[in-house]
C-alpha positions in Angstrom: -9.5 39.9 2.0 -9.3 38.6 5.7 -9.9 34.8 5.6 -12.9 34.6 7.8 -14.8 36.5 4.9 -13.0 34.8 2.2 -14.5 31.5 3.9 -17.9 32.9 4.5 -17.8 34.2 1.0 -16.8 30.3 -0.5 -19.4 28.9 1.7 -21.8 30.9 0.2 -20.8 31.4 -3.2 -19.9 27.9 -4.3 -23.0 26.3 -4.7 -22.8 23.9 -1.7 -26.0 22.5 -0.8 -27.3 24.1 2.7 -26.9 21.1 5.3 -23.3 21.1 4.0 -22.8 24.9 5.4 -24.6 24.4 8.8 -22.2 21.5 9.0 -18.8 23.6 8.4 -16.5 24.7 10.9 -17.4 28.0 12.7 -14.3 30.3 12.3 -16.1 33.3 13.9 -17.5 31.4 16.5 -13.8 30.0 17.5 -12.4 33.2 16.7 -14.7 34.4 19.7 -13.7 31.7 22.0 -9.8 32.9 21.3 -10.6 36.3 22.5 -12.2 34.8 26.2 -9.3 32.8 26.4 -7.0 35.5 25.8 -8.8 37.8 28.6 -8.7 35.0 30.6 -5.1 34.6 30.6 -4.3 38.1 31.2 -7.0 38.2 34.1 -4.5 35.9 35.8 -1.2 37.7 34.7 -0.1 35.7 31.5 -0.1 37.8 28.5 1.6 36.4 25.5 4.8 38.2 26.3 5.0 36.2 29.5 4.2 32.9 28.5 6.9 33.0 25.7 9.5 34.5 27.6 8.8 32.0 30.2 8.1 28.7 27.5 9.5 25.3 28.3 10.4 24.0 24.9 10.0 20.1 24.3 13.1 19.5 24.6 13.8 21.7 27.8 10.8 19.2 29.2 12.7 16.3 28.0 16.2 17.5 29.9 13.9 17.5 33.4 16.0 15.2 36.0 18.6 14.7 33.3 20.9 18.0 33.8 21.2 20.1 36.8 19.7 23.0 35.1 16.3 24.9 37.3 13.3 24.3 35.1 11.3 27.5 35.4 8.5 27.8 32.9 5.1 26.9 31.8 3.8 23.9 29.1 0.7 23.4 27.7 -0.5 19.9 26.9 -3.9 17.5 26.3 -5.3 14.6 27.8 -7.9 12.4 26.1 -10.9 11.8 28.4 -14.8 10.4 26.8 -15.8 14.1 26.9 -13.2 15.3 24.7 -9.7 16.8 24.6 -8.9 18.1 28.3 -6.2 21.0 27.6 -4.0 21.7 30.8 -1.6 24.6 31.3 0.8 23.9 33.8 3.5 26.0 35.6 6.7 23.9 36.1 8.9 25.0 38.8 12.2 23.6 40.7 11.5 23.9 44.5 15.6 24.5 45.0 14.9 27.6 42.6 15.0 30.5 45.1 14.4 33.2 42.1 11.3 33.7 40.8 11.1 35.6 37.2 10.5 39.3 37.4 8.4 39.3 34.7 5.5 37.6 36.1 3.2 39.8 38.1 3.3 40.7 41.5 0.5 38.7 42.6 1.7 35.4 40.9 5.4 35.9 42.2 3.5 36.4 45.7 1.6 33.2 45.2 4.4 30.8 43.8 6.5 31.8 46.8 3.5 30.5 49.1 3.8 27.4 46.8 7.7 26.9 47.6 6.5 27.1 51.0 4.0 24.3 51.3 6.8 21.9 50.0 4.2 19.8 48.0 1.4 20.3 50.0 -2.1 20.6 47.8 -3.1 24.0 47.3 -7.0 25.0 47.5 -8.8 24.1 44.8 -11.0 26.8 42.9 -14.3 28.1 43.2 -16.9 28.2 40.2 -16.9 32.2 41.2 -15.3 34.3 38.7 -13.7 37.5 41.1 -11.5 35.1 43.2 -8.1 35.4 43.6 -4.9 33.8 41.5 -4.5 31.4 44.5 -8.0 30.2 44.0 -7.4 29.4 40.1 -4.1 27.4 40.7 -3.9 23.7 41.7 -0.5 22.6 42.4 0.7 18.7 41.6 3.9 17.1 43.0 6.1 14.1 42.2 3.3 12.7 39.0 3.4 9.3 38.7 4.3 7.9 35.6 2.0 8.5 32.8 -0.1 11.4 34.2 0.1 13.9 31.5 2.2 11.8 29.6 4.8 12.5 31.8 7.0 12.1 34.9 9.0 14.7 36.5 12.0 14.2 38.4 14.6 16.3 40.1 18.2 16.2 39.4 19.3 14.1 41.9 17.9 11.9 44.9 19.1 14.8 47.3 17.3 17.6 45.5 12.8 17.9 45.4 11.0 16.9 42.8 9.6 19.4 40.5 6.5 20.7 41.1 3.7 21.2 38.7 1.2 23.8 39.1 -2.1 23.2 36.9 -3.6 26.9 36.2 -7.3 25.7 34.9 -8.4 27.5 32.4 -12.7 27.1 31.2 -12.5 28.9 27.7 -9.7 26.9 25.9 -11.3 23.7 26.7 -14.6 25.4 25.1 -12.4 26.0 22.0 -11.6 22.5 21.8 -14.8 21.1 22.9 -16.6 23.0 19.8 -13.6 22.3 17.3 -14.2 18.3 18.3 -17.7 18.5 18.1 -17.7 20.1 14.4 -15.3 17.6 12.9 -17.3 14.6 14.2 -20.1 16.2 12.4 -18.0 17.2 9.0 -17.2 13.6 9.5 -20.8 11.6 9.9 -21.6 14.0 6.9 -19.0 12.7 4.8 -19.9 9.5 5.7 -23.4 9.9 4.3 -22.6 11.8 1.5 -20.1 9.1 0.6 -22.6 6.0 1.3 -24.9 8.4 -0.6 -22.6 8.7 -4.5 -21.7 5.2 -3.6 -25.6 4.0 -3.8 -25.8 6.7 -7.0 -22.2 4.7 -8.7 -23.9 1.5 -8.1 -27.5 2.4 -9.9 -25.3 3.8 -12.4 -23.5 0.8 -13.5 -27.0 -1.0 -13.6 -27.8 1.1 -16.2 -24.8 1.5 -18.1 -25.1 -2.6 -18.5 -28.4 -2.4 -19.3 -27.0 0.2 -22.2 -24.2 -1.8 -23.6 -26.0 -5.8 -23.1 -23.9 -7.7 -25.3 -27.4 -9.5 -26.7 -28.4 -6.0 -28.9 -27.5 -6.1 -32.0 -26.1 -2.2 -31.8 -24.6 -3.1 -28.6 -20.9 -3.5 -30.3 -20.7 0.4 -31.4 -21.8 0.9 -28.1 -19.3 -0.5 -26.4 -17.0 1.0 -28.4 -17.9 4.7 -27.6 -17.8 4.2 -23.8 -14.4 2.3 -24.2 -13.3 5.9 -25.7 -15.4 7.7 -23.4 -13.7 6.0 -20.2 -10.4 5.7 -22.0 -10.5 10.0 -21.9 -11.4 9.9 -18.8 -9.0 7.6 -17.4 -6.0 9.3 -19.4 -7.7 13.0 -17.6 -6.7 11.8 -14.0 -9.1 14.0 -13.0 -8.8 13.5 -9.4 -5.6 11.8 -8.9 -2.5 11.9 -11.1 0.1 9.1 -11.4 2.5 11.3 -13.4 5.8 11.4 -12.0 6.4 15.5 -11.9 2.8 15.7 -9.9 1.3 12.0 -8.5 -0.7 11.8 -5.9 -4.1 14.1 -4.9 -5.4 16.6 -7.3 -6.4 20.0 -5.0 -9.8 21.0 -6.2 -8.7 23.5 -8.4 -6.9 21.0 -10.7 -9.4 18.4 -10.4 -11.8 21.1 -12.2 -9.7 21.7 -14.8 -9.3 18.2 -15.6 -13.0 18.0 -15.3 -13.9 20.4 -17.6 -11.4 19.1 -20.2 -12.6 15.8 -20.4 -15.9 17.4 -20.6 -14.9 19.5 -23.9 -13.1 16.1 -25.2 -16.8 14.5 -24.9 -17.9 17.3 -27.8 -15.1 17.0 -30.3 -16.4 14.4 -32.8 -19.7 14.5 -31.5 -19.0 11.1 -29.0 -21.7 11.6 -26.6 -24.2 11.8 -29.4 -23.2 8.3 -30.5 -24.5 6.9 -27.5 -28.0 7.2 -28.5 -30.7 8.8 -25.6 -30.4 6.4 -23.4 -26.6 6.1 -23.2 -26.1 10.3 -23.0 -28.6 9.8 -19.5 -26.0 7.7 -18.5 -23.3 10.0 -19.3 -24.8 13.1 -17.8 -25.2 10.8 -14.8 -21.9 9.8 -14.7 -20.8 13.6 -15.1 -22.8 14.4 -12.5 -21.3 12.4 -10.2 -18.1 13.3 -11.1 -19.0 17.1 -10.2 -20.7 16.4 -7.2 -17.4 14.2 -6.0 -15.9 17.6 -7.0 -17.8 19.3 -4.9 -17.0 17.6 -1.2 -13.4 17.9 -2.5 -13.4 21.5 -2.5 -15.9 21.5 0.8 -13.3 19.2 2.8 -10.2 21.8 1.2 -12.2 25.1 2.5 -12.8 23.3 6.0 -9.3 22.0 6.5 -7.6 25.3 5.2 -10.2 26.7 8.3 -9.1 24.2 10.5 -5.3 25.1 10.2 -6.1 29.0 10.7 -7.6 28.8 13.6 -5.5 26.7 15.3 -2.7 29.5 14.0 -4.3 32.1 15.0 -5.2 30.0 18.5 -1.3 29.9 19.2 -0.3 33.4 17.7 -3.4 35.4 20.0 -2.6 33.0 22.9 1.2 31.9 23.0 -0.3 28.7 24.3 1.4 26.7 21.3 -1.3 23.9 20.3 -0.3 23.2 17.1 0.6 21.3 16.0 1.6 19.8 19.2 -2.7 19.0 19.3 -3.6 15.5 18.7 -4.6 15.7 15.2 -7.8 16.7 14.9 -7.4 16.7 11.3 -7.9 13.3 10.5 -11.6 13.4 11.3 -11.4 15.5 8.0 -10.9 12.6 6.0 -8.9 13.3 2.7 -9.4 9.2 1.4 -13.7 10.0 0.7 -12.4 11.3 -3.0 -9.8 8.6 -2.6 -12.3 6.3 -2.1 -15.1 7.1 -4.3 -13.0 7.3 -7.2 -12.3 3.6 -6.5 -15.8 2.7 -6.7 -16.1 4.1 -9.7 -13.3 2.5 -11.0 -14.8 -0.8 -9.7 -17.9 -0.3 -10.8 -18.1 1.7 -13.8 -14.6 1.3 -15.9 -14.4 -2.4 -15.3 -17.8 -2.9 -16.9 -16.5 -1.7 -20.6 -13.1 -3.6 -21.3 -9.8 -1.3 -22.4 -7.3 -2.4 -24.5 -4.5 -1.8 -22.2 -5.8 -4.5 -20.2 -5.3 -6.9 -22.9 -1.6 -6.4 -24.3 1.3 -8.2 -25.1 4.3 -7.7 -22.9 6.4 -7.9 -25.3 5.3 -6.3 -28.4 2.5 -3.8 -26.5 -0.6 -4.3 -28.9 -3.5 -6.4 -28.4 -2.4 -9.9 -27.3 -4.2 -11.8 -30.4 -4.2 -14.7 -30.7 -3.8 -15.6 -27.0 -1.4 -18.1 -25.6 -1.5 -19.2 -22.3 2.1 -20.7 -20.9 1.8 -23.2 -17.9 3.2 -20.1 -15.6 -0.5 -18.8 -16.5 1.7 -15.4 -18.8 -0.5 -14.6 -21.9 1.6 -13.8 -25.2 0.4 -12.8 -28.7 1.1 -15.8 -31.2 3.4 -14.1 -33.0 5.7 -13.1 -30.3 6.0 -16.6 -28.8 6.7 -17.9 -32.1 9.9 -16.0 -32.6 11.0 -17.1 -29.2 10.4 -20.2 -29.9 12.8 -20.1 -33.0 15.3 -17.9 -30.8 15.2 -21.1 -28.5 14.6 -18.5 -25.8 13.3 -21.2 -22.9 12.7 -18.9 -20.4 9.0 -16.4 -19.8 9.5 -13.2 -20.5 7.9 -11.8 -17.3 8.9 -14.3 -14.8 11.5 -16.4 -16.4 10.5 -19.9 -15.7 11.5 -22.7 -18.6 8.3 -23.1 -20.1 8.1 -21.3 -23.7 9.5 -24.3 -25.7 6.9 -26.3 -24.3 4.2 -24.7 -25.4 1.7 -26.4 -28.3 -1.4 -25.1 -30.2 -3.0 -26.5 -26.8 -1.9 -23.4 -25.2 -4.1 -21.1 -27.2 -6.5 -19.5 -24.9 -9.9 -20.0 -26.9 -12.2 -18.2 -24.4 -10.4 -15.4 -24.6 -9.5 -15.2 -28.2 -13.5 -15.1 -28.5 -13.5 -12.3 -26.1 -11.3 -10.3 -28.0 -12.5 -10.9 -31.2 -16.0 -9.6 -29.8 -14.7 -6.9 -27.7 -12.0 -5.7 -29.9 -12.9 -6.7 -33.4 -11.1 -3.5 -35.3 -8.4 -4.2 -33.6 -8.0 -7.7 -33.5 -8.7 -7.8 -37.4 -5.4 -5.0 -37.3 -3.3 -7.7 -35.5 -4.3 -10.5 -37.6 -3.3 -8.9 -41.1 0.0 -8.1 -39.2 0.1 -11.5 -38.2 -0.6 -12.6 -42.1 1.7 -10.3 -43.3 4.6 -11.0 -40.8 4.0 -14.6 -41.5 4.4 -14.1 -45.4 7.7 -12.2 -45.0 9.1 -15.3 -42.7 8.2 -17.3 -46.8 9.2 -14.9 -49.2 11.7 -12.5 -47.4 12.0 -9.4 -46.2 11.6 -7.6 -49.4 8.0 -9.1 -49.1 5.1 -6.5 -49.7 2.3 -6.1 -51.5 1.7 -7.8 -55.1 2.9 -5.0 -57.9 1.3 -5.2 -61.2 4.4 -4.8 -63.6 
């Protein structure tokens, strides 16, 4: 399947909502524009054949006035102006370059001698009528000053002319790119919204899912407890972006749906979201919802961007006028940070309101940091683990080894927090303590320390 219907098809077939598809690129309609521009070219004698054979490469442009090779040849470049990109395709040409390619038609050879014989002089400029002659499309431009067209061209030595530029204006290339801006500033106000839009929807979202979990209800701590779990699958789903070493980064859309629809299925295996009682699963099939929608603009920015490559291809390949990537990224108006940022918000919003362990662990033995002490470099530490560096006379923080462990008193025991993980965490603070207990007995009695055996 051709790409132009694959991407009508995906427009049509993936559910997006309408004023997303009236806001996509339009392939065909670019597609059409190519075809002008490619009749246009060949009205004035450059085919694709000719204009690769005769291609100044970018480093061939670079070499001008350094070597004493003739520059022959034609370039194709863009100049930012408030209307737009302004595409120019320019013939360069050594005036001490008495040969003039063969391959170029008779008509062109005829009017490029004229050129060499104005030495400089300002050719005619064209007429809005479309049956004039080559001479009558061509402007010719000598000795540029610096930064006109981004660059300055100068002969190979003082005694020798400067090369001469001649500007062949072209209408339907700066069409293309006058549509392809104009569609990308409207993919990107519509991003925009739709992002100010899920934001709005995160942030009534985490009103509600604090009105769920209030610490004040007395069922408020089983609560709490699902949506850690629930949030804790989600986080370790890295639905849209992994930190895995073998793939980090951006999930494609593809992947994100997979991940998407496995933390979903997680959600039904020991009936979690029915926990949450029937105010909690609105929140949840809010917060899904969102999730899918963010899924959504992923694939929507993916289908447009794969769109904006291929015609841009298919611009150069049709044309031989080589615009990409040499183009000014347009690209970046196709923002790929709105799932970036989005999932942020979420994080901000939503994950932080329901604590996770992880957040709350000891350095050094990696389970829940109870009870708390606070050394003066501000380092939290479970009890037990600063005690035996205490008796290991082991001075120095383990994180950012300043002298301040020996110091440390009964003082240093973070009450606040202790409460806050004694409420927040209670089965698993009540797990640490008996270890603590435990550990604490067999310091007494010995390793061979366990459980009382009746004998």
């Amino acid at each position: 399947m051709k790409f132009a219907h694959r991407y009508s098809h995906t427009l049509e077939s993936e559910g997006f909502p309408l004023h997303w598809v009236r806001c996509a690129i339009s392939y065909r309609q670019l597609k059409k524009c190519i075809k002008r521009i490619r009749d246009e070219l060949a009205e004035l004698g450059l085919p694709p054949e000719i204009l690769n054979h005769l291609w100044l490469s970018e480093d061939v442009r670079d070499s001008i006035g350094k070597s004493d090779t003739s520059i022959v040849g034609f370039s194709y470049s863009f100049l930012s102006c408030p209307s737009g990109l302004a595409p120019k395709l320019t013939f360069l040409i050594d005036p001490n370059e008495s040969h003039i390619p063969e391959s170029l038609s008779a008509e062109t050879r005829e009017y490029l001698r004229v050129l060499l014989g104005t030495s400089g002089k300002q050719a005619a400029s064209s007429t809005s009528e479309t049956s004039v002659s080559l001479a009558q499309h061509v402007v010719v431009s000598c000795g540029l000053a610096s930064g006109e067209m981004g660059k300055s061209f100068v002969s190979a030595s003082e005694a020798c002319k400067p090369i001469q530029e001649v500007e062949i204006p072209l209408h339907s290339d700066s069409e293309f790119f006058q549509i392809l801006k104009e569609e990308l500033s409207i993919l990107h106000d519509l991003q925009e919204r739709e992002r100010k839009e899920l934001d709005s929807q995160v942030k009534h979202l985490r009103d509600s899912l604090v009105e769920t979990i209030s610490s004040h209800l007395s069922w408020s701590r089983p609560t709490l407890s699902t949506w850690r779990e629930i949030f804790r699958l989600y986080i370790d789903s890295q639905v849209f972006f992994s930190t895995d070493e073998l793939d980090s980064g951006e999930r494609t859309s593809t992947v994100a749906h997979q991940q998407l629809v496995k933390f979903q299925s997680s959600l039904s295996e020991n009936n979690r979201y029915k926990k949450l009682g029937k105010n909690g699963r609105v929140v949840l099939e809010s917060f899904l919802k969102i999730n899918f929608v963010l899924l959504q603009s992923l694939k929507f920015q993916e289908i447009n961007r794969i769109a904006l490559r291929k015609i841009l291809k298919k611009f150069d390949k049709r044309t031989a006028l080589r615009a990409y990537p040499a183009i000014p990224l347009l690209e970046p108006l196709l923002a790929r940070n709105v799932a970036k940022i989005l999932c942020q918000t979420i994080s901000q919003e939503l994950l932080s309101i329901v604590p996770q362990i992880t957040d709350y662990l000891c350095p050094i033995c990696l389970s829940i940091s109870f009870k708390p002490v606070r050394l003066r470099c501000n380092h939290v530490f479970c009890i037990r683990c600063l005690v035996i560096m205490q008796r290991a006379q082991q001075n120095q923080c383990a994180l950012c080894r300043r002298e301040v462990v020996m110091e440390a008193t009964s003082d240093n025991l973070d009450q606040e927090l202790l409460a806050f993980l004694s409420t927040v965490f209670p089965k698993e603070t009540r797990i640490k303590q008996k270890e603590n207990e435990r550990a604490a007995r067999m310091d007494l009695y010995g390793n061979t320390y366990d459980a009382c055996t009746l004998m």
